[in-house]
C-alpha positions in Angstrom: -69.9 205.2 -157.3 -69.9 201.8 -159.5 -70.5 198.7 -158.5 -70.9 196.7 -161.8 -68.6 194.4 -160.5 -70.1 192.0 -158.2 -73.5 190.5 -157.5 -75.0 194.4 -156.6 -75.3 195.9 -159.9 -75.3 199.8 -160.1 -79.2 199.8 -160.2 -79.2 197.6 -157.0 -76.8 200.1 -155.4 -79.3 203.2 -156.7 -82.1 201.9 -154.9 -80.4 201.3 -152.0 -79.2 204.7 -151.3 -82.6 205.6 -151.9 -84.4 203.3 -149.6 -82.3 204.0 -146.9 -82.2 207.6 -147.3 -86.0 207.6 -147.1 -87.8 208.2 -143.3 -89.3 204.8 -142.5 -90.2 205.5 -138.8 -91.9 203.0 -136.7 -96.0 202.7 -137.8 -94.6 205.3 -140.5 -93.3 203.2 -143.0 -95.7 203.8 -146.3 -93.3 205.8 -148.1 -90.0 203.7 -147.8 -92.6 200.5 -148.7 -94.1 202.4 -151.8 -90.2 202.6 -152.7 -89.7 198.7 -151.8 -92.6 197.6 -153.7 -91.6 199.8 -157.3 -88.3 198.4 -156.7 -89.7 194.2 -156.8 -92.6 195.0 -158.9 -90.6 193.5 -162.1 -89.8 190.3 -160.7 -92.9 189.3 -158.7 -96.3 188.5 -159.7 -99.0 190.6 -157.7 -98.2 192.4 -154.2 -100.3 192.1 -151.2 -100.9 195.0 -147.8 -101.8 195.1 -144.9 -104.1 197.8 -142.6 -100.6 198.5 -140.8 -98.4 199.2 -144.2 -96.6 195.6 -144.2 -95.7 195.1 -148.2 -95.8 191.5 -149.4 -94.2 190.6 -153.2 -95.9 187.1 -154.5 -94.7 184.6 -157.0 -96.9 181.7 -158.1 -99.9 183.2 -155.6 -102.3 179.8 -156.7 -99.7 177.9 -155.4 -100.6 176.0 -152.2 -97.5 175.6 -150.4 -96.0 178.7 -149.1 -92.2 179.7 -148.3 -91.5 182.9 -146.8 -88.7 185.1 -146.8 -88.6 188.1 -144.7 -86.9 191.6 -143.0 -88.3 194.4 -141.9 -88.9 197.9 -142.8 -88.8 200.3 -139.9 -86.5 202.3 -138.3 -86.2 203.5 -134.5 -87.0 207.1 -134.2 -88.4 209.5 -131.3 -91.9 211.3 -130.6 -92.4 214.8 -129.3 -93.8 214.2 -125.9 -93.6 217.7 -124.5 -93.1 221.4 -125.7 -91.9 223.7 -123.1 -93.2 226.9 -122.5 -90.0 228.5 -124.0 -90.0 226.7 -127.0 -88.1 223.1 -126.0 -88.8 219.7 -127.1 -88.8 216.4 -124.7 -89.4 213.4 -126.9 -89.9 209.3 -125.7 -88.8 206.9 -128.0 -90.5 205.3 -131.2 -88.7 201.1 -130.7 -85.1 201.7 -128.9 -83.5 205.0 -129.9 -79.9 205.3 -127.9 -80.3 208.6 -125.8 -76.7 208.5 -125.3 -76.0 209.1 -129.0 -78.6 211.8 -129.4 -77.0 214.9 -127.9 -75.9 217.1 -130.2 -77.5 215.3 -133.6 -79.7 217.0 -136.6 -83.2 216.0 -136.6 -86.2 215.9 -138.5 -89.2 216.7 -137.4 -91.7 215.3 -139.4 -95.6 217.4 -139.3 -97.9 217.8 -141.6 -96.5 220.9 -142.8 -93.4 219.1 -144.1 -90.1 219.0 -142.3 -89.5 221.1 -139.8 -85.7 220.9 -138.7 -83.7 220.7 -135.7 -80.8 219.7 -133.0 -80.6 218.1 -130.2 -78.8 220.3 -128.1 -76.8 220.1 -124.8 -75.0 221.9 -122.5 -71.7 223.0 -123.4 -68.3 221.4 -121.5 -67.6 224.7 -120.1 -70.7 224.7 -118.0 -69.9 220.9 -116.9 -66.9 221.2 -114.8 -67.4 220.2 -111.5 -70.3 218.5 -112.1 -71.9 214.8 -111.7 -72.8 211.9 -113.5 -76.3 213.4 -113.3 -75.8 215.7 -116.9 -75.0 212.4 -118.9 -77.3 212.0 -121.7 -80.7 210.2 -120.4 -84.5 209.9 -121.7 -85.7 212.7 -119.2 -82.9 215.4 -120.1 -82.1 214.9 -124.1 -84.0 217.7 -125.8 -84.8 219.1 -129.4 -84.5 222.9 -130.3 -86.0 223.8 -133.4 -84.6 227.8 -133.2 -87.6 228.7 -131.2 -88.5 230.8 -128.3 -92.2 230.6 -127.3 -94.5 227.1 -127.4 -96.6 228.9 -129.4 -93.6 229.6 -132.4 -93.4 225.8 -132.1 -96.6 224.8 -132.6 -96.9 227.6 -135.9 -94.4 225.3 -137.6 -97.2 222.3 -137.0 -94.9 220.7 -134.1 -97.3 219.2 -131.6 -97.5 216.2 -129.3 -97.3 212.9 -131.6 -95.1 214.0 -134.4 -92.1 211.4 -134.9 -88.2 212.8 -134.8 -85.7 210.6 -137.6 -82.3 211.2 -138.2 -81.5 212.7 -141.7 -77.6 210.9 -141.8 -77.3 209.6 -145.4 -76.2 206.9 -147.0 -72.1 206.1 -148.1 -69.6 203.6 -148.4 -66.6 203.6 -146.4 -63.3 202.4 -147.6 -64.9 200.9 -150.9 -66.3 198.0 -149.2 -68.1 199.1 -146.1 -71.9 200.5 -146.8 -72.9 202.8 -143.9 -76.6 204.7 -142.6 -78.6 204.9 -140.1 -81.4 202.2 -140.3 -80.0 199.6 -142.3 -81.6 197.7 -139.5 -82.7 196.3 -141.1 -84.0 197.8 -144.4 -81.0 196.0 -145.7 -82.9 193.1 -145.2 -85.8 194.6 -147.4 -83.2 194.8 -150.1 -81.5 191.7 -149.6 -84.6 189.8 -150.4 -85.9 191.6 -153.3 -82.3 191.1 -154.5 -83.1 187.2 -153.7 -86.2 187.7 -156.2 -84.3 189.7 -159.0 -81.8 186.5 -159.0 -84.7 184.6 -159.4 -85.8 186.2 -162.5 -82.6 187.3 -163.9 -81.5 183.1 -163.9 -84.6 181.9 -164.9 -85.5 179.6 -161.7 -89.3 178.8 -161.5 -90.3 177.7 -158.4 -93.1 175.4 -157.6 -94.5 176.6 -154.1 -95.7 180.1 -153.6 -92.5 182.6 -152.7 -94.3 185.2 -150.3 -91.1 188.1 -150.3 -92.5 190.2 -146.6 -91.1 193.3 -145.5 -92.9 193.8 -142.4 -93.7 196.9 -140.3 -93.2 197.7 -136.6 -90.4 195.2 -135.7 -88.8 197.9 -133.8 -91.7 197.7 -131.2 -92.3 194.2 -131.0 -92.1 191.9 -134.2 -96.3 193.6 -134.5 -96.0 193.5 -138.2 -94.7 189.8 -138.7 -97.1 188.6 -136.1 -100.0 190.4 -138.5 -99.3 189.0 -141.4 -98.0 185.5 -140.2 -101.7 185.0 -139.2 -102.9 186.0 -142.8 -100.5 184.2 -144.7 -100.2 181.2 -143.2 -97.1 180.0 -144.6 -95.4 177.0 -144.7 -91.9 177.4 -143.9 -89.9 180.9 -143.1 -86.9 182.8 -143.5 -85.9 185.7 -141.8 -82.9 187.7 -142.2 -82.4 190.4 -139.6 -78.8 192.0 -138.7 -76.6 191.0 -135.7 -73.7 192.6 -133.5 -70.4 192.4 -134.8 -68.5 191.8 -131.3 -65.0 192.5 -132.5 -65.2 196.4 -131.5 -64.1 197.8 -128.8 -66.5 196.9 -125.2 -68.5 194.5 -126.8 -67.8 191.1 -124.2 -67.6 188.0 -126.9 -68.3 185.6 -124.2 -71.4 187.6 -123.5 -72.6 188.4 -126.9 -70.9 185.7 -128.9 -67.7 185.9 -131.8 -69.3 187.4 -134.6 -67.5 189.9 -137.2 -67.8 192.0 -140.2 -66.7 190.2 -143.5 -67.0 186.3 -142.2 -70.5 186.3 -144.0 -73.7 185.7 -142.7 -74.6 183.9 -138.8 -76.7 181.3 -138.5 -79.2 181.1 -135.1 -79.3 178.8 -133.1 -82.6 179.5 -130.9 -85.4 177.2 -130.1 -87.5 179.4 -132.5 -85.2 177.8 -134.8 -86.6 174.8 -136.5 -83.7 172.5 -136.5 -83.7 170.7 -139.7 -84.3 173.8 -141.6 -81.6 175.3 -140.1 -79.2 172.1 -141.2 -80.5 172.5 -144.7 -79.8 176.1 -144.9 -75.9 175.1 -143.3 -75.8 172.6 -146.0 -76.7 174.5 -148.8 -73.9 177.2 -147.8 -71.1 174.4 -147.8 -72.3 173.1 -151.1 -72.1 176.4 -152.8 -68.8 177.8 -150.6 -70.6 180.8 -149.2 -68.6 181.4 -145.7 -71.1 181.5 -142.3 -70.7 181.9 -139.0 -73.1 180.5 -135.8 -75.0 182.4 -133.0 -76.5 181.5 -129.9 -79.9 183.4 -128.9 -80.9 181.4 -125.7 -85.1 181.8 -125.0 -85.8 183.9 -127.9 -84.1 185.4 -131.5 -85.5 189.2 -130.6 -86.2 189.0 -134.3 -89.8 188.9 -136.7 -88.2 184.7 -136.6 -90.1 184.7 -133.3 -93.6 185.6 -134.4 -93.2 183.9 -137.5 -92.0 180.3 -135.7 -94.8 180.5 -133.5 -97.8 181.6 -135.6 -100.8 179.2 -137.0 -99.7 176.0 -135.0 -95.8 176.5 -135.9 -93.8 177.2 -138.8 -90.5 176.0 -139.5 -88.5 179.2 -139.4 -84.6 179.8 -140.0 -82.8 183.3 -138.8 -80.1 184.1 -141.4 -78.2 187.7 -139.6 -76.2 189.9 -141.8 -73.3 191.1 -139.5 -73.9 195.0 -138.4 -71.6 197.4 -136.3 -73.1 200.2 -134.7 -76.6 199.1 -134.2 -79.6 202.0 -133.7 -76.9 204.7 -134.1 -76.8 206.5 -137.3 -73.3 205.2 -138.5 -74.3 201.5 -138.7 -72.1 199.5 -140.7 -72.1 196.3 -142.8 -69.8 194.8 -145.4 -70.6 194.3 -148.8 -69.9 191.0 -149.1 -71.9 189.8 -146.3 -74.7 191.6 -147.8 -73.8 189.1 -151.2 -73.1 186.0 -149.5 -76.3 186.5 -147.1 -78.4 186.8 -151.0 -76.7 184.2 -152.3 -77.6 181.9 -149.4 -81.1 182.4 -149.3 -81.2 182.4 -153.3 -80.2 178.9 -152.9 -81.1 177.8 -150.1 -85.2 178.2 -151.3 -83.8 176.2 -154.5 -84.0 173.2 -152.2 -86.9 173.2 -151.0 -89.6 170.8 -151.8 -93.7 171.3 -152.0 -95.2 169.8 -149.1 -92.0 169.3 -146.9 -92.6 170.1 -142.6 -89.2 169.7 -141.9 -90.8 167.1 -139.5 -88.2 165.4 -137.0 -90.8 161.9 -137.2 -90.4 161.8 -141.2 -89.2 158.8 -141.8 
């Protein structure tokens, strides 16, 4: 596939496919950030880790003020919990893995022997007639078969208690325009902001504060890894991008989840983790330049890394910039290519404006 036509050149695209096709389980994510970090190494000037695998890219590190811009690099996955005495697999989720979507799905089973393959499996229609609501998919019935018959065959392959399950569904683009895996929440928000530093580079923009470019672990489980390293960065001001629902499929209640769809570009949060002015500079900065938005209301709390940042080291002022997703924690999610360009874009100019040593303050005069 090309895509030299647009703001994702065919390198851009390359990696992509690769990142995403890479296992990044929940407190598994090395790999996929060893990926992430190659990718940005060009356009940033020294990286900084964490215990728990969260991947930092750094321009101007001596500068004082600090801007963050952030997504995260984990994926929702499953543990084996139990092996059953003739050779079955029960598993409990790894951050919010849909049981109902399970049944019947490849899986990968990942030891320290390698890979071992499998499927969920379930019970065939034939044997379902007549029955009740009780052989819907649920936590306590879903189970893997990896082709074996004793506990013991299971364990040879180095299965045991602890090992994490990912789907293996690849990467493509539907219809030309629509990019579609499992996990791009929200590893397409690990690309999207080292696209926002190859722009940088690639136009020449120096920036005097300190760009801090985060992709953070273990969001899936509870925004852990942007609550580590929002204590050890102690930035200044922060922007997260994180995926949203597009409510324009079917048994999706806009009044409930809000009007959001695929193509209309990126949604801006409205949340009281929201810093407000921040928020209006970022809305500004998208009517100066014509990139197309769309709003969001997240009542107590985003659900997203916006939180941990917002409310780290005395408060941050933090903006939520979504990218518009169909799908979510299924392995056909779905976003548009031009939201993915127009959410870049935004952030790409939106740090253009700001200033060293601005709070965002409501009492600056």
């Amino acid at each position: 596939m090309s895509f030299d036509n647009g703001l994702l050149n065919a390198d851009s695209m390359a990696f992509l496919e690769r990142y995403l096709n890479n296992a990044s389980p929940t407190g598994y994510e090395w790999e996929g950030q060893r990926l992430w970090m190659d990718y940005l190494r060009p356009w940033v000037d020294d990286f900084i880790t964490d215990t728990y695998g969260t991947a930092v890219g750094v321009i101007n590190p001596d500068a004082k003020y600090k801007v963050v811009i952030e997504g995260h690099a984990d994926e929702i996955s499953w543990y084996v919990n139990h092996i059953t005495d003739n050779g079955l697999i029960y598993v409990i989720r790894n951050g919010g893995s849909d049981h109902q979507i399970a049944t019947s799905k490849r899986v990968n089973i990942h030891t320290s022997n390698g890979i071992v393959e499998g499927v969920f499996g379930w019970p065939a229609i034939h044997t379902r007639r007549g029955q009740t609501e009780e052989l819907t998919p649920k936590p306590d019935n879903i189970f893997v078969d990896v082709g074996c018959a004793t506990k013991a065959e299971v364990e040879a392959l180095g299965v045991h208690v602890g090992c994490v399950i990912t789907y293996p569904d690849e990467f493509f683009v539907l219809n030309g325009d629509k990019f579609v895996c499992r996990a791009l929440d929200n590893r397409i928000g690990g690309f999207m902001i080292a696209e926002v530093a190859r722009l940088l580079k690639e136009r020449g923009q120096h920036l005097d504060f300190g760009l801090y470019i985060v992709n953070a672990v273990q969001e899936e489980v509870g925004l852990r890894g942007a609550q580590m390293i929002a204590a050890r960065l102690k930035p200044d001001v922060a922007i997260v991008t994180d995926v949203t629902h597009d409510t324009s499929t079917p048994m999706i209640e806009p009044k409930a989840q809000g009007s959001i769809k695929l193509g209309a570009g990126p949604v801006l949060a409205y949340a009281p983790a929201v810093q407000n002015r921040l928020r209006e500079r970022i809305i500004k900065t998208a009517e100066q330049h014509n990139i197309p938005f769309q709003r969001a209301a997240k009542s107590r709390a985003t659900g997203t890394d916006t939180d941990s940042f917002a409310y780290s080291n005395a408060g941050v002022a933090s903006a939520l910039i979504s990218l518009p997703l169909r799908y979510m924690h299924t392995t056909v999610e779905m976003v548009q290519r031009s939201d993915v360009e127009h959410l870049i874009e935004l952030i790409y100019h939106s740090l253009l404006t700001i200033e060293p040593g601005e709070t965002f303050s409501y009492f600056e005069r």
